[in-house]
C-alpha positions in Angstrom: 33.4 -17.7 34.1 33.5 -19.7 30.8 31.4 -18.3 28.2 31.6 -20.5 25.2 29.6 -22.6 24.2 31.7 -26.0 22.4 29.9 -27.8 19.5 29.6 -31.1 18.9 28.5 -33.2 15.4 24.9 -33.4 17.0 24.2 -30.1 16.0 24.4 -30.8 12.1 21.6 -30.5 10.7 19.6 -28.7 13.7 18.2 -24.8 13.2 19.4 -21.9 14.7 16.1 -19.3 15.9 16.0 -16.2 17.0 13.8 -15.5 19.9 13.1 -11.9 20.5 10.6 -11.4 23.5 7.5 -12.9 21.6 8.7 -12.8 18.1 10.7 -15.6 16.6 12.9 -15.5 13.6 14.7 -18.6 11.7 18.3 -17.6 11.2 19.5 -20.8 9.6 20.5 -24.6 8.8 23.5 -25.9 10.3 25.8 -27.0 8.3 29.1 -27.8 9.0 31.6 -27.1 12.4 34.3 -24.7 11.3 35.8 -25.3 15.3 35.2 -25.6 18.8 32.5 -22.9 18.8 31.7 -21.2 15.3 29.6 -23.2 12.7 28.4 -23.0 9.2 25.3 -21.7 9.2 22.8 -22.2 5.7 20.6 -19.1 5.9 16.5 -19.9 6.5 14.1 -17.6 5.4 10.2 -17.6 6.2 7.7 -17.3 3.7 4.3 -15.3 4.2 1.7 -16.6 7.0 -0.5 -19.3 4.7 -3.0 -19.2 7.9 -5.6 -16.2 7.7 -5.6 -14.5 10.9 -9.1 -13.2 12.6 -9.1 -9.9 14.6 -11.8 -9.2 17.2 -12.0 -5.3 18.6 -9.9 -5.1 21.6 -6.3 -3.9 22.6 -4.7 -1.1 20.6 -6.3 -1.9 17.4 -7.5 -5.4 17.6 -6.8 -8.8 19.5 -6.1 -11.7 16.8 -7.8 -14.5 18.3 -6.0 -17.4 16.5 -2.8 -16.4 16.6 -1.4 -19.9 17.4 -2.7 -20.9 14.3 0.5 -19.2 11.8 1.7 -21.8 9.2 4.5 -20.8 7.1 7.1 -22.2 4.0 10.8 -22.1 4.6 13.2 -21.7 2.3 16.7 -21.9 2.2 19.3 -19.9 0.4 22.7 -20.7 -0.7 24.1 -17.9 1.6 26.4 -19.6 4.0 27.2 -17.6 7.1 29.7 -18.4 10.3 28.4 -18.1 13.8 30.2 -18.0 16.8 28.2 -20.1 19.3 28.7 -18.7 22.9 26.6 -18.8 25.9 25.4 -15.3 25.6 24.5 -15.8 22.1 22.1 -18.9 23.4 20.4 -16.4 25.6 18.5 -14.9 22.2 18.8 -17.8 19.9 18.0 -20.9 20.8 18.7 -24.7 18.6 15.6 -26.2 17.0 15.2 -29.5 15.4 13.0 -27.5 12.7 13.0 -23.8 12.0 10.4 -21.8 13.3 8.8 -18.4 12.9 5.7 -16.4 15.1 5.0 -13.1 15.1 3.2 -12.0 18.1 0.0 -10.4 16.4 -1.4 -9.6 20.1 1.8 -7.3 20.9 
């Protein structure tokens, strides 16, 4: 079974996210192909939630009822990183035209 994943010059430019069951994370910008499956990855940070977030009683301590409604900055570093794309690695991260971040408020 082949398990690599090969890159192509498409994915210049696209984000890399991290999707963890309902949370997602922006790992970075990329930025450059190093070869057939590892790139060069500009890291992406997010900044804090500019929406304000309204809880309701309910669930273990509360039930945010707008939680669709997180806006946030990004930000990126000069931190450059190498990533080895691979099938298995696409399970939990997945390629973005824009980098995104949720946290799951309802978990």
């Amino acid at each position: 079974m082949n398990k690599t994943f090969e890159t192509t010059q498409e994915l210049i430019g696209k984000y890399i996210n991290q999707h963890l069951w309902s949370d997602i994370n922006p790992i970075g910008k990329i930025v450059g192909i190093k070869s057939k499956t590892t790139v060069l990855v500009k890291r992406v940070s997010a900044g804090q939630n500019k929406a304000r977030m309204e809880f309701v009683v309910g669930g273990f301590s509360g039930h945010c009822i707008n939680n669709y409604n997180q806006e946030y900055d990004f930000t990126e570093s000069d931190e450059i990183i190498e990533v080895r794309l691979s099938k298995s690695y696409l399970k939990y991260n997945k390629i973005s035209d824009h980098p995104i971040h949720y946290y799951d408020y309802n978990f």
